[in-house]
N, C-alpha and C positions, 0 to 999 in steps of 0.2 A: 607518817604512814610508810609503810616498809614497797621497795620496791616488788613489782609484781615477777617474780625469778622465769614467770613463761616469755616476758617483755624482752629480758635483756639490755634494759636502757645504759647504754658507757654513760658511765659517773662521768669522763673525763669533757662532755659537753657541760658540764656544769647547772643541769637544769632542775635540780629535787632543790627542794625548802629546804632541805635539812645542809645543802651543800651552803645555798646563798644565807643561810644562819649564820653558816662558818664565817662565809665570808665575811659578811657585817660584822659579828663581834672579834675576828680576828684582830684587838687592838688590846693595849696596857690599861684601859682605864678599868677603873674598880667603881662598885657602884656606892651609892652611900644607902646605909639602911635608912635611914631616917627620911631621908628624901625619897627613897622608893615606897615606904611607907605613905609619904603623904599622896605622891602621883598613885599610887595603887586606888588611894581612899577618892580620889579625883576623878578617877576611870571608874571604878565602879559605882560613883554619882553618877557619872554621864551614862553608865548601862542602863541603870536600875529605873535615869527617865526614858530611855528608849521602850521598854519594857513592860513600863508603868501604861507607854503613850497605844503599845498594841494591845495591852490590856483593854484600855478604853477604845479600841479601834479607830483610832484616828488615821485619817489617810497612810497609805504604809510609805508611799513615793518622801513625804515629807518628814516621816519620821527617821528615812533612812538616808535623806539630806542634811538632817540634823545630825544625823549620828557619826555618819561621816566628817562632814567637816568638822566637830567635834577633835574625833580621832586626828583626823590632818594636825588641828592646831596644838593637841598634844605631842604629838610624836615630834613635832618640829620646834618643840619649846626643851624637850629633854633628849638630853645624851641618848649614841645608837645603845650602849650596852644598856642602860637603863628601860629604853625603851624594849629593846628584848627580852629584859625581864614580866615587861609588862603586857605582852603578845597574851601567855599564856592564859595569863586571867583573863583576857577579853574573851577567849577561846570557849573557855569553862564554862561564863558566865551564864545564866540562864537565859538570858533573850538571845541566846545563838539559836533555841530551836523555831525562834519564829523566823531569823536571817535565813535558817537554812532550808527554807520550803521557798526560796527562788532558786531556778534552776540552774542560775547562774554560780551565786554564790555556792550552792552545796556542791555542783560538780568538782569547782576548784578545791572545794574543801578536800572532799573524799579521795579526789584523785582515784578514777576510774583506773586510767590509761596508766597511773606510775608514778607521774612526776606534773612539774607545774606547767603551767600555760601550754597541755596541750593542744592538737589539733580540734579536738569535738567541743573545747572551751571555744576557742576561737569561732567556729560554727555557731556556737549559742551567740553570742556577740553580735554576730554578722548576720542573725536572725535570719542563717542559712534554711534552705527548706528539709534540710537532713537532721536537723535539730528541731523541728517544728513536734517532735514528736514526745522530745525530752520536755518542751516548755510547758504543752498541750497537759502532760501529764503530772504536770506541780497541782497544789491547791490554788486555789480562787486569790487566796493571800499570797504567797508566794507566786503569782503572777502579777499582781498588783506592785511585787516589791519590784520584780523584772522590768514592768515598765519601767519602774525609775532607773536602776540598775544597767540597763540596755541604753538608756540614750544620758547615761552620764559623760561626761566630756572623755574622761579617758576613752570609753567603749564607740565614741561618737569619732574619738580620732584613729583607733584601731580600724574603724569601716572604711576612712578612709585611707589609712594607709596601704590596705589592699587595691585601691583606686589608682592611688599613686605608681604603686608597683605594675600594675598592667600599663598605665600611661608611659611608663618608665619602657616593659619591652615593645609597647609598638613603637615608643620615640626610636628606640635600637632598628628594630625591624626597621625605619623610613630611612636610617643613614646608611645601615650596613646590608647590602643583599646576604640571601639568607642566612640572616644573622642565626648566632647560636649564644643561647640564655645558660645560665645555669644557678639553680636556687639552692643556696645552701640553707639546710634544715628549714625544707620547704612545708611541713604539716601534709594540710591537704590541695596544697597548691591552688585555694581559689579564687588568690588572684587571675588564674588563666583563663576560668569562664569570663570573663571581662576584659579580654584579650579580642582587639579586632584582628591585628597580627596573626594570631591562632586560626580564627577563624577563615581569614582570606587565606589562611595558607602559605604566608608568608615569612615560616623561621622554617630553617634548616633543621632544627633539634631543640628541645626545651628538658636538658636534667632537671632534676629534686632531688637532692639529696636528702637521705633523715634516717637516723638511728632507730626508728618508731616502725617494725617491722607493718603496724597496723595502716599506719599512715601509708606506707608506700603501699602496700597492696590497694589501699582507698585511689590512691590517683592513679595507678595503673588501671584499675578496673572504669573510674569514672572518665578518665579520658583517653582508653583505648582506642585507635585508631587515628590517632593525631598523632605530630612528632614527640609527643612529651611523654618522656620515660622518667620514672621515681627509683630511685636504686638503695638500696640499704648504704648506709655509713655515717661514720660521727667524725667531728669536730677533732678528736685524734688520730682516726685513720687520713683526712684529710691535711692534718697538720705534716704525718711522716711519712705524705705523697704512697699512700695505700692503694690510689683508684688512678686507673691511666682516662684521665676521663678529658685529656686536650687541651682546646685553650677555647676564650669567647668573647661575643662580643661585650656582654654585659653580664655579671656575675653578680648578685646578692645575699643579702643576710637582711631579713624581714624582722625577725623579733629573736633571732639568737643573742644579741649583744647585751639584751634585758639580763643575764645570766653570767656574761661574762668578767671578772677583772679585767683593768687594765692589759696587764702584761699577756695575759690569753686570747687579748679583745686586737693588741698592736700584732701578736705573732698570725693570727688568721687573718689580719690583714695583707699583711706580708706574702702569706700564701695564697690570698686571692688575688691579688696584682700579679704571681707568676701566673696565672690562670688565665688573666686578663690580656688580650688582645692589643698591640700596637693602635692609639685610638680608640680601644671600648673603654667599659668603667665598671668603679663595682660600686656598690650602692649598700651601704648598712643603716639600718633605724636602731634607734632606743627611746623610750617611754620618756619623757624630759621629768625633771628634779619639779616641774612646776605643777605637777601634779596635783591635783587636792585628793582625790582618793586613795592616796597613799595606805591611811593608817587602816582605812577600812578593806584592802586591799590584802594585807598581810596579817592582819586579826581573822576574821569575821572569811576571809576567803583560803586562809592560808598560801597568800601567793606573794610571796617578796621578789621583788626587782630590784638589781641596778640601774636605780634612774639617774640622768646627765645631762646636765646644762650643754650647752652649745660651746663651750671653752675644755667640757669635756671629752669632747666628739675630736677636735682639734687636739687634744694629749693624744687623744689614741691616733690621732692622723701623723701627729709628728712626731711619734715616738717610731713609728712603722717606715715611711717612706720618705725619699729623699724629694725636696720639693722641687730639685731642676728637673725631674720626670716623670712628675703629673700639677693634674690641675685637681684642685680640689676645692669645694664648698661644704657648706655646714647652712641648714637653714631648720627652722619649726616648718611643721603642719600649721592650719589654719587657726588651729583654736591653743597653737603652742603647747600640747599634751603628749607630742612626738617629736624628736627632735633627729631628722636625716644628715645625714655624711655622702656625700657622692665625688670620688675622686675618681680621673679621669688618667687615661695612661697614654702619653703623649705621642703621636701617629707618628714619629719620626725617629720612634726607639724601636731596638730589637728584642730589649729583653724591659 
């Protein structure tokens, strides 16, 4: 789907399907017809019982468990280029129009807002009550598929990685008085309703950054009168220090890194440690490799990630920063469907 030209979204944050396509198949391997051939006839087995299974109206929760993991086990048994070949047909396929009457899956598909894993996705997820209206308004079936769809593991550890991040700035707020946050490509920032910090009044200042003019005007209007201001910018105005926007105690990246390369992923690192306070820390997630929704993820949703192991968190830590001047950790979420980075900038440096 073509970008929306009133958006303006910078390509250079990396976040349209068509970018993270590139990226995946950026590699020498060639496919074999023969074998794309049989995985094609494979895949469209596995559609045609999905298909079969709504025909018959059988529960949709578990048809769309099946279908899934399914997907997972092929994508992870055949080559990326291959498997990119074989996106498209799932796409086609006819049982995509019963996937796409949940609310979830057809938003990501259509891509409202532009590009992938925006903000109002994120809201459907988070079974925000600003999305109640999007859900309200699917069929009977495609709410049926939501239930399953909303509390699958990945979706289950997205809710809480928003938990985490508010636990994150009141930790800040309790060490550092009036601490100052700053959320890179913050969406709609709602981590912050979940903010006791916010509430008692206890930060100095809460930036968002986001390329998503939509998104900033949402957090500036929904939390006017607090310190939290949303400002327009991307991932490359922040990279060639575009925004005089100071320094903090805690700086993150919630779900940008889902989109980044390596080498894009170690340089905003890099720029977020200047950022970063003698003693604060910046904090990035990514979707972990352990995913099982993967294949249903980028077929059926059109939404591909950079997913990464915990040793991949660690390339991007080490390729970025010097380790005599910070401290750094790598840990999963609960259910290991997210995989956090938290380095720390040692209280006894200047720079």
């Amino acid at each position: 789907m073509a970008l929306n030209p009133e958006l303006k979204i910078d390509e250079a944050s990396l976040i349209t399907s068509t970018l993270i396509k590139k990226h995946k198949a950026a590699s020498a391997e060639t496919v074999d017809a023969v074998e794309l051939k049989a995985r094609a006839a494979q895949l469209a087995l596995v559609l045609d019982l999905a298909h079969q299974a709504f025909a018959r109206q059988e529960p949709a929760g578990q048809i769309v468990e099946r279908l899934a993991g399914r997907l997972h086990e092929l994508r992870r048994d055949v080559a990326p280029a291959l498997w990119q070949e074989l996106i498209p047909l799932a796409q086609q396929h006819r049982v995509a129009a019963y996937l796409k009457q949940d609310p979830f899956t057809r938003w990501s598909f259509e891509k409202p807002r532009g590009y992938s894993g925006d903000a109002t996705l994120l809201d459907i997820y988070y079974k925000h009550p600003s999305a109640d209206e999007i859900v309200a308004s699917s069929s009977e079936l495609g709410r049926e598929i939501f239930a399953y769809t909303s509390e699958a593991a990945s979706s289950v550890a997205g809710r809480e990685r928003r938990e985490i991040l508010a636990k994150t700035v009141d930790e800040t707020a309790a060490r550092a008085e009036n601490a100052e946050v700053l959320a890179i490509a913050c969406g709609h920032l709602r981590e912050a309703e979940l903010s006791q910090a916010l509430a008692d009044k206890r930060l100095k200042r809460w930036i968002g950054l986001d390329q998503d003019p939509v998104s900033v005007g949402t957090v500036n209007r929904d939390l006017a009168g607090t310190v939290v201001e949303a400002v327009d910018g991307s991932v490359r105005g922040l990279l060639r220090r575009a925004y005089p926007l100071g320094t903090f105690d805690l700086v993150y990246a919630s779900g940008l890194y889902d989109y980044l390369p390596l080498p894009v992923g170690a340089r905003l690192l890099q720029r977020a440690m200047e950022l970063v306070k003698p003693g604060g820390e910046f904090l990035f997630a990514n979707f972990s490799d352990e995913i099982t929704t993967d294949g249903y993820m980028e077929t059926f949703m059109d939404w591909p990630l950079i997913l990464r192991s915990a040793g991949d968190m660690w390339d991007i830590i080490n390729a970025a920063v010097d380790k005599n001047h910070v401290e750094a950790e790598v840990y999963y979420g609960s259910n290991r469907n997210i995989v956090y980075a938290r380095i720390r900038k040692r209280g006894d440096l200047g720079s």
